[in-house]
KEGU-566684 format. One record per residue: x, y, z of N, C-alpha, C in turn; residue in one letter. Coordinates in steps of 0.1 Angstrom, whole numbers, padded with zeros to 4 digits, always signed. Atoms other than C-alpha are relative to their C-alpha. Example, Ala and Ser with C-alpha at 12.3 -4.5 7.8 and 13.67 -1.06 7.14 Angstrom:
// residues 2
+0009-0012+0000+0123-0045+0078+0009+0012+0000A-0009-0011+0000+0137-0011+0071-0008+0011+0008S
This chain:
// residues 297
+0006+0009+0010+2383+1120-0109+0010-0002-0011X-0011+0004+0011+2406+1102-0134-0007-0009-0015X+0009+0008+0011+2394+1085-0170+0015-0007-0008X+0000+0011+0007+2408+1057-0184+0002-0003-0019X+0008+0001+0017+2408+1057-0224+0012-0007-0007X-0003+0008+0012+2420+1030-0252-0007+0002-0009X+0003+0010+0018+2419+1025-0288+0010-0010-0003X-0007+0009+0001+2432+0993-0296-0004-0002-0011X+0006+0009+0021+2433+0985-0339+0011-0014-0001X-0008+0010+0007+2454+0955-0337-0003-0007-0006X+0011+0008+0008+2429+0937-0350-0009+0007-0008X+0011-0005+0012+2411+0960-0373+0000-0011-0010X+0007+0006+0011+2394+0942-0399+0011-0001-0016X-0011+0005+0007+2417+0927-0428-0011+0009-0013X+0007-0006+0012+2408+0948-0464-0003-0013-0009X+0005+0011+0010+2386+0923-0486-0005+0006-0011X+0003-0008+0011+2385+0948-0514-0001-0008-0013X-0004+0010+0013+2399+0924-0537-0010-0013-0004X+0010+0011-0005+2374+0898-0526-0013+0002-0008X+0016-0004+0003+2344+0916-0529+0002+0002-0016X+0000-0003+0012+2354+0931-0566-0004-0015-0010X-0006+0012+0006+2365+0895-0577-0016-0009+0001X+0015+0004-0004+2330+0882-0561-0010+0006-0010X+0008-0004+0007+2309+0907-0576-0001-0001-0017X-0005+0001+0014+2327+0903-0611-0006-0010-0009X+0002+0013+0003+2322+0865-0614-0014+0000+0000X+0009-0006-0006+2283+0871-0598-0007+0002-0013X+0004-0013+0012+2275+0894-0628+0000-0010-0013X-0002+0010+0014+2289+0872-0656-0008-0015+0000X+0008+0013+0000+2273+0837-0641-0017+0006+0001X+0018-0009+0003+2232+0860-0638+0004+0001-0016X+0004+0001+0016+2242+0867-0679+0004-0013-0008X-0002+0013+0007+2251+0834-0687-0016-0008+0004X+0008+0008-0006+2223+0819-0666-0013+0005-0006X+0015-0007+0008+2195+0845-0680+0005-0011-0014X-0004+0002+0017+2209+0839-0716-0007-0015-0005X+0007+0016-0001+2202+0799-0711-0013-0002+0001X+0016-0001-0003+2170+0803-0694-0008+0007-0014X+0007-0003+0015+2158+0824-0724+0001-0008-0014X-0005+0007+0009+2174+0802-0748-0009-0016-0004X+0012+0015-0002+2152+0767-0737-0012+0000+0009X+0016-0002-0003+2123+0785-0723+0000-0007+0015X-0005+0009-0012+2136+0773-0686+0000+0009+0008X+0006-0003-0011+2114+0791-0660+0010+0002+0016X-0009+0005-0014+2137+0773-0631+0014+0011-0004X-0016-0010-0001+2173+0792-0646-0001+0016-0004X+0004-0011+0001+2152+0824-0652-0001+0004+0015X+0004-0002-0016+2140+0822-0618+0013+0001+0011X-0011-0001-0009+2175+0814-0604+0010+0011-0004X-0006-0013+0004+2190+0845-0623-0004+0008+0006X+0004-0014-0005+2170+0867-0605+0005-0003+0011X-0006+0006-0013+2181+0849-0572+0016+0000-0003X-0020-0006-0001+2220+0852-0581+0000+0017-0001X+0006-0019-0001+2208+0891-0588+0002+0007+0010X-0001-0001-0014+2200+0890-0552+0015+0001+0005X-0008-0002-0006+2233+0878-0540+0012+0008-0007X-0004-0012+0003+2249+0904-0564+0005+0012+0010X+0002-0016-0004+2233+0931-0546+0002+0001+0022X-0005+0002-0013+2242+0912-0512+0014+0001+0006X-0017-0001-0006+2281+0912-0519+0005+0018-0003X-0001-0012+0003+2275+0948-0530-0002+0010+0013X+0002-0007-0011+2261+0958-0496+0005-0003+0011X-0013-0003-0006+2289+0943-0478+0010-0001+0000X-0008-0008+0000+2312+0959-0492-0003+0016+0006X+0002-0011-0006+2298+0989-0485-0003-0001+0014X-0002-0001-0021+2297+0982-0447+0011+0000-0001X-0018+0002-0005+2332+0969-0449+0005+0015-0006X-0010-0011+0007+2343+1005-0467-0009+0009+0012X+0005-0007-0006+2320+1024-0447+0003+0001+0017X-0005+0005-0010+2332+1008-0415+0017+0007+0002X-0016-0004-0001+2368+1019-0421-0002+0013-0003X+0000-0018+0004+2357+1058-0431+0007+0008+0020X-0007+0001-0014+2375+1081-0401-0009+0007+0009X+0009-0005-0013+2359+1093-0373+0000+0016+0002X-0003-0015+0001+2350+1131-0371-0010+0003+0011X+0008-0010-0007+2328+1162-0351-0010-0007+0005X+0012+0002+0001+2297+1145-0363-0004-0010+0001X+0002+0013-0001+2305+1109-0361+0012-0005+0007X-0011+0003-0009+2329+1102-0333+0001-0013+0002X-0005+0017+0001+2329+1065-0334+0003-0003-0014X+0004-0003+0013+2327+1071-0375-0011-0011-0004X+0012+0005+0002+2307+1046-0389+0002-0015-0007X-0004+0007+0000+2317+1018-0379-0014-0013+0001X+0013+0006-0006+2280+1003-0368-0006-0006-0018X+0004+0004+0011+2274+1001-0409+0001-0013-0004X-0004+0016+0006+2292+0965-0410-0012-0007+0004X+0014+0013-0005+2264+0951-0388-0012+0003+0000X+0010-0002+0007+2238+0970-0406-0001-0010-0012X-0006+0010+0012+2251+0952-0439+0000-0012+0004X+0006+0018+0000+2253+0917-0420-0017-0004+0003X+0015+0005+0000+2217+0920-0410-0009+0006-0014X+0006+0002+0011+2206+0932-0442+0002-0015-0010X-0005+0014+0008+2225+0903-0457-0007-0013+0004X+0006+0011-0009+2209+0881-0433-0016+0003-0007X+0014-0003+0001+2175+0895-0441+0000-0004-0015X-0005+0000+0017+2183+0893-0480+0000-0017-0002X-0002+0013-0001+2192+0857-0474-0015-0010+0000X+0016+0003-0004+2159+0848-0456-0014+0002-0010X+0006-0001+0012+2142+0861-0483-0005-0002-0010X-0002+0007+0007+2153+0847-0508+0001-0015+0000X+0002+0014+0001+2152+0811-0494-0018-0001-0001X+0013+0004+0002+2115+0820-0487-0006+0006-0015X+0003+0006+0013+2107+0828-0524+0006-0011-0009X-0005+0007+0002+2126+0797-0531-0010-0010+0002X+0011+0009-0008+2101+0777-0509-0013-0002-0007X+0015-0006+0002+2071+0798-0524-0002-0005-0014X-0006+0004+0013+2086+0787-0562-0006-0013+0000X+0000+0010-0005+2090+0755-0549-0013-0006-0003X+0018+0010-0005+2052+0745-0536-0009+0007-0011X+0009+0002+0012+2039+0756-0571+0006-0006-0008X-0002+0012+0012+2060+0736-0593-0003-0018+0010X+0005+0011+0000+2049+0708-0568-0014+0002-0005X+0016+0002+0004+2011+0713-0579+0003-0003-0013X+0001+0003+0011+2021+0715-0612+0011-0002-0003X-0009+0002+0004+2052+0699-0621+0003-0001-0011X-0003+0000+0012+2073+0705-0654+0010-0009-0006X-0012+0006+0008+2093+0689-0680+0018+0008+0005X-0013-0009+0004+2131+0700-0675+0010-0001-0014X-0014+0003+0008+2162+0703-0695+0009-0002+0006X-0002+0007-0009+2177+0681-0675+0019+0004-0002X-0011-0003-0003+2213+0684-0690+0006+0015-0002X-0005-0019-0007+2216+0724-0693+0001+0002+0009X+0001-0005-0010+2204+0729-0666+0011-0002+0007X-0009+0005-0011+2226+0709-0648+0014+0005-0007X-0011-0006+0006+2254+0723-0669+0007+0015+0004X+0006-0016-0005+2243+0759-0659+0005-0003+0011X-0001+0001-0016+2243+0749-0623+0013-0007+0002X-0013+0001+0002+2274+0733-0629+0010+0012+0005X-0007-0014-0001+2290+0766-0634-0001+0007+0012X+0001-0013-0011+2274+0785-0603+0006-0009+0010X-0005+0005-0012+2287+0756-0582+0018+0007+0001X-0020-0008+0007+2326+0767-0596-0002+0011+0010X-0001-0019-0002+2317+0806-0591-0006+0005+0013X+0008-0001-0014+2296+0803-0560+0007-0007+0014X-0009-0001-0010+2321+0783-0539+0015+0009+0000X-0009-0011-0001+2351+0803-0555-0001+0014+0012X+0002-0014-0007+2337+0832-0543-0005-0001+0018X+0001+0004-0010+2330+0817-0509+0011+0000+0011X-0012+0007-0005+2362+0803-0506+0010+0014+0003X-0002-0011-0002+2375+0839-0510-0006+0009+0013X+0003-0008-0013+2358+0854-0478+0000-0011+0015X+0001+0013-0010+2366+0819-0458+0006+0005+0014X-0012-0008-0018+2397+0836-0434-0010+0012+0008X+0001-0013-0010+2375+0866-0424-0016-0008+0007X+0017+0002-0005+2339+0849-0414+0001-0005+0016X+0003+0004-0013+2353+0839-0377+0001+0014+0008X-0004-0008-0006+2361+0872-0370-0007+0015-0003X+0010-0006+0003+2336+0895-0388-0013-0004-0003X+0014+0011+0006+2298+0890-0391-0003+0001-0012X+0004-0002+0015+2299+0910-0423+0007-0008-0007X-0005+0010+0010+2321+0888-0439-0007-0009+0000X+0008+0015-0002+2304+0860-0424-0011+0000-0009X+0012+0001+0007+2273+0875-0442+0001-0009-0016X+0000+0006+0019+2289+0872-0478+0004-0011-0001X-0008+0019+0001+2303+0837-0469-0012-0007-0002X+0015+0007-0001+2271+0824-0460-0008-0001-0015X+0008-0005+0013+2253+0840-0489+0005-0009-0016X-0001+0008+0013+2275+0827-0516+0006-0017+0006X-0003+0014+0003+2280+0794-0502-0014-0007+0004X+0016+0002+0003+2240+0789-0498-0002-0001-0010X+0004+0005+0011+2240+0791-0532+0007-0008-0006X-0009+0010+0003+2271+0770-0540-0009-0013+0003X+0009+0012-0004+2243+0744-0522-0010+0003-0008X+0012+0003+0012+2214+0753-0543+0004-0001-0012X-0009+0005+0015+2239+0752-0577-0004-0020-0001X-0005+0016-0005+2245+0713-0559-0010-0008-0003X+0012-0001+0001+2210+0711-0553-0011-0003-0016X+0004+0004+0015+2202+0716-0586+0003-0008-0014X-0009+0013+0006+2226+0693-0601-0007-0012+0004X+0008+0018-0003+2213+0661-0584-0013+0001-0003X+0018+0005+0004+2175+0673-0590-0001-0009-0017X+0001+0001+0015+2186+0675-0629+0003-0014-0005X-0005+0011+0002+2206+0644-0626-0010-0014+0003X+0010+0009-0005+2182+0621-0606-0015+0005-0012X+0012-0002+0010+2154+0639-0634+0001-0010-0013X-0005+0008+0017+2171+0620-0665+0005-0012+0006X-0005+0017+0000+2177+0587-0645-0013-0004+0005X+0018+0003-0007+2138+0585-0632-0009+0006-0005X+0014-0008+0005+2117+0611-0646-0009+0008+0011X+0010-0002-0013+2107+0621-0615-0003+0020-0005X+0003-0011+0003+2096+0656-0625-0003+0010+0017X+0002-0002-0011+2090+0666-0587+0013+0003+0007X-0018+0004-0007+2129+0658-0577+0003+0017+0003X-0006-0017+0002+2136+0698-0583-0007+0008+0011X+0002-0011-0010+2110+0716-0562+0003-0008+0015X-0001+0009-0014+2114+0687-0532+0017+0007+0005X-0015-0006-0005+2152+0696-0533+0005+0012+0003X+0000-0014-0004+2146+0729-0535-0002+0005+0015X+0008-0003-0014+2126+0728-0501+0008-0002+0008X-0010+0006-0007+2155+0707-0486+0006+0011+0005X-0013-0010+0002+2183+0733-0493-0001+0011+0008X+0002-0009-0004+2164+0757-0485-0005+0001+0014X+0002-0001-0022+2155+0749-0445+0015-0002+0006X-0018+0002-0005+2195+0739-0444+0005+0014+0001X-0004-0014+0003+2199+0775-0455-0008+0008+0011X+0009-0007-0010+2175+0793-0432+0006-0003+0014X-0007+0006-0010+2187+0775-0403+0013+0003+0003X-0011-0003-0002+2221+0779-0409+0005+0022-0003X-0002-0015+0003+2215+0819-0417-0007+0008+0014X+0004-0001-0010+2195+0823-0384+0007+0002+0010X-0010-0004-0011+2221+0827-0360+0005+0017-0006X-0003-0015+0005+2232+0855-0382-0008+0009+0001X+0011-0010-0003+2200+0873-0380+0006+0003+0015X+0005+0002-0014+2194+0868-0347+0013+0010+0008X-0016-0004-0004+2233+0877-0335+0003+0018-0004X+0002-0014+0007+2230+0912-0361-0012+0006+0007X+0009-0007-0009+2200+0925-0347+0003-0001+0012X-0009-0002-0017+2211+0920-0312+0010+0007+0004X-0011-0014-0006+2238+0942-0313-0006+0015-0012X+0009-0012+0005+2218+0969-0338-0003+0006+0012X+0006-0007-0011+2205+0972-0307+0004-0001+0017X-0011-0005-0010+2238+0977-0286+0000-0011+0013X-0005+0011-0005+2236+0943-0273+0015-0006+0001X-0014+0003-0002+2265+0928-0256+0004-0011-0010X+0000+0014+0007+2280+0903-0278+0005-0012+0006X-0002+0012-0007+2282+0870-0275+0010-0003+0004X-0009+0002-0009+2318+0867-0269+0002-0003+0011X-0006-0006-0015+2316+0887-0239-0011-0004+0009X+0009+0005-0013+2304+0874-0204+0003+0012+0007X+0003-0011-0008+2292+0906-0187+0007+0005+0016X-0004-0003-0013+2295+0893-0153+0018-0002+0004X-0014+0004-0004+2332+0881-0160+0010+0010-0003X-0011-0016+0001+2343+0915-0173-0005+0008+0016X+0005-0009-0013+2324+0931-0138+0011-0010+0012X-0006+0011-0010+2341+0903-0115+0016+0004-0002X-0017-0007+0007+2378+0914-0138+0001+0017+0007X+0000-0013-0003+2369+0950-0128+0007+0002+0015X+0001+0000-0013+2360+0940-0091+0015+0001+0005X-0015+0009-0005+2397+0922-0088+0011+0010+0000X-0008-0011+0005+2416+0950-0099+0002+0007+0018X-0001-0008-0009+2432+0968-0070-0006+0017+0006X+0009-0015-0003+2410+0992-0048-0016+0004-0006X+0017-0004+0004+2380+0989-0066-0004-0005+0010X+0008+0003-0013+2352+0985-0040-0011-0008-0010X+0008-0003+0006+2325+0988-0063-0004+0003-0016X+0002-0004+0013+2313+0987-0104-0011+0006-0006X+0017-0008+0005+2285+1010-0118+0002+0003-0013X-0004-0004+0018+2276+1017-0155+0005-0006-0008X-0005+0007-0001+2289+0987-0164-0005-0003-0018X+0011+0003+0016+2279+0989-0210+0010-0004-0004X-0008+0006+0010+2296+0967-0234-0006+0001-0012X+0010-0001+0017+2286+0972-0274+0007-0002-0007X-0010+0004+0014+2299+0963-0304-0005+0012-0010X+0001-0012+0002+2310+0996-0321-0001-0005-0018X+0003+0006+0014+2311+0971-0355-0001-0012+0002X-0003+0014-0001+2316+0936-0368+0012-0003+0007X-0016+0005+0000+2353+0939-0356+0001+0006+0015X-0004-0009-0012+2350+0962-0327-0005-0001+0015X+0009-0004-0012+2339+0961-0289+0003+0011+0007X-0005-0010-0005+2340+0989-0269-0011-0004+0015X+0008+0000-0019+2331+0995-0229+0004+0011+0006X-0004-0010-0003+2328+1019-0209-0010-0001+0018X+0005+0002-0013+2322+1018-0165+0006+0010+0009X-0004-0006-0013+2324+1034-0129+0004-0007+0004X-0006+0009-0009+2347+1021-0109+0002+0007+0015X+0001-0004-0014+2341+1030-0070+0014-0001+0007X-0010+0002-0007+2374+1034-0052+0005+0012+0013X+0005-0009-0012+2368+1052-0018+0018+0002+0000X-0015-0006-0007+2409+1048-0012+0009+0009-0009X-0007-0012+0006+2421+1071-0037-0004+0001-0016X+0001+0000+0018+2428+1080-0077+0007-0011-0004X-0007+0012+0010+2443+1052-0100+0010+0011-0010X-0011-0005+0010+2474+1060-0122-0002-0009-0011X+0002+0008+0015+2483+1049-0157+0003-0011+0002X-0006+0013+0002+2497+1018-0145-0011-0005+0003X+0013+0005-0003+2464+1011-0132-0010-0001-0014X+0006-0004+0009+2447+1022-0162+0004-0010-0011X-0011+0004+0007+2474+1003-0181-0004-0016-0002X+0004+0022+0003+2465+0964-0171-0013+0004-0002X+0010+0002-0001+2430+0973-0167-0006+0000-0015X+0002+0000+0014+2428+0981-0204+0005-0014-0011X-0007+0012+0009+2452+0952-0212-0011-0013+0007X+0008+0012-0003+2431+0926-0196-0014+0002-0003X+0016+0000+0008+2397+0938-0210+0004-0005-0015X-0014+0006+0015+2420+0933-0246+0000-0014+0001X-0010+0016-0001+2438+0900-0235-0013-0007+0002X+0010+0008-0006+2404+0886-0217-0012-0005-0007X+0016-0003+0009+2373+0897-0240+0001+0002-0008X+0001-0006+0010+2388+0910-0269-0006+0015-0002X+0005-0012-0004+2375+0944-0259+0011+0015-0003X-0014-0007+0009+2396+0972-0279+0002+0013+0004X+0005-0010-0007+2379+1002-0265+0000+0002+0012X+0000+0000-0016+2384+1011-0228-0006+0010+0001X-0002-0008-0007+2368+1036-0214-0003+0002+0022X+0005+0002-0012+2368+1043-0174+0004+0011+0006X-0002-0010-0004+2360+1063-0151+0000-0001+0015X-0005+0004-0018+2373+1065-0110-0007+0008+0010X+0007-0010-0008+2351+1082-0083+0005-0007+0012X-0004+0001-0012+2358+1082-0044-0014-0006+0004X+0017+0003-0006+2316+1077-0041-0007+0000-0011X+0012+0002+0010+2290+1068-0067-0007+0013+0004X+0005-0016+0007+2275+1106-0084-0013-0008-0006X+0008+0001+0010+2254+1089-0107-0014-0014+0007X+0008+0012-0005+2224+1066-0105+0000-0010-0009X-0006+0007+0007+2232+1034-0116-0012-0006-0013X+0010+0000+0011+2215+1022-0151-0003-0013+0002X+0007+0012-0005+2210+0984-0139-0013-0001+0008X
């Protein structure tokens, strides 16, 4: 019996240390500008959306801490280390998200019953500003969101609200050319199904590998079919793919080969074409003359 083993980091995860700080910095200062206003003209709506940038504060704060937590090293107690944290952090972010569009919603369908006067040009002055600091800070996590989901979370997150900033610009604007006192929560409702929708894949994608789902990348049967093709295999058993983070896949299979053991050259493509094929960085395998085990399919 022979085993198989890669680690491949050529692709570890790019540091967005600078990102995140720079994010959370800007974040911080537009919630005290934005309270300060709201208290200033008695403006319920830039009170309300203070507490909602608050949120995505505590959204760019928790992934960072995946992304730092993700890079800690691997030891006794945590032999893959803790790497699974990023795509805890993108489904919290995702969850955080959802949340916050639905008290958005909930906001919303009571200032339609009772609709208010605004301050048509603060506000939109206000919102102004988070449009700046909310695609800034967007535009700053843009390179990493095809390639991590945590990133992807805080892209999402602050470019959701770069649309509700926008959002709230044309309500304020269309409020002082019509009067329409209604324009704000209707827009609000808009934004906020565009947002939902477009943060739903993220859910959906993070919880499915929480729970050692294959990712979507990877086609199961076409890494089992790559196995088959490989010289001397007969046979594939045990056959698990998971995503060990946002950045990472790992696998690990039986491979049946009644005519003998495999050497490293064998070991060698078979790791490189799980890499080259799937993106798969992790190898592990294992060679038997006759299937031991019972298979988990």
């Amino acid at each position: 019996m022979s085993a198989g083993h890669s680690h491949d980091h050529d692709h570890a995860p790019a540091s967005f240390n600078r990102a995140f700080a720079i994010g959370i910095g800007l974040n911080i200062v537009f919630v005290a500008i934005e309270a300060f206003y709201g208290w200033k003209i008695n403006s319920l709506a830039l009170l309300a959306d203070a507490g909602h940038n608050l949120s995505d504060v505590a959204g760019l704060v928790l992934a960072w801490g995946g992304a730092l937590a993700g890079k800690l090293k691997p030891n006794a107690r945590h032999t893959y280390g803790w790497q699974r944290a990023s795509i805890l952090a993108a489904f919290a972010n995702a969850l955080l998200l959802l949340v916050a569009m639905g008290s958005l919603v909930w906001e919303a369908a009571h200032r339609l019953a009772a609709p208010e006067a605004m301050e048509g040009v603060t506000i939109m002055a206000v919102a102004g500003v988070g449009i700046v600091i909310n695609t800034a800070t967007a535009l700053l996590f843009m390179r990493g969101r095809e390639h991590d989901m945590n990133i992807r979370g805080a892209f999402l997150h602050m470019a959701a609200d770069a649309l509700v900033s926008l959002g709230v610009v044309l309500g304020g604007a269309l409020y002082l050319w019509q009067g329409w006192q209604w324009i704000d929560p209707v827009m609000s409702v808009l934004i906020a199904a565009v947002i939902i929708v477009g943060t739903w894949g993220l859910f959906r994608q993070s919880l499915h590998l929480l729970f050692d789902g294959v990712p979507d990348s990877v086609d199961l049967n076409a890494v089992r079919d790559c196995l088959l093709a490989l010289p001397g295999v007969q046979r594939v058993h045990d056959l698990h793919v998971w995503a060990m983070g946002t950045s990472q896949i790992a696998m690990t299979a039986h491979l049946v080969m009644p005519a003998g053991q495999a050497d490293d050259a064998f070991y060698r493509e078979a790791t490189q074409q799980m890499h080259d094929r799937f993106e798969i960085g992790h190898v592990t395998l294992q060679v038997v003359r006759e299937p031991f085990t019972k298979p988990c399919e």
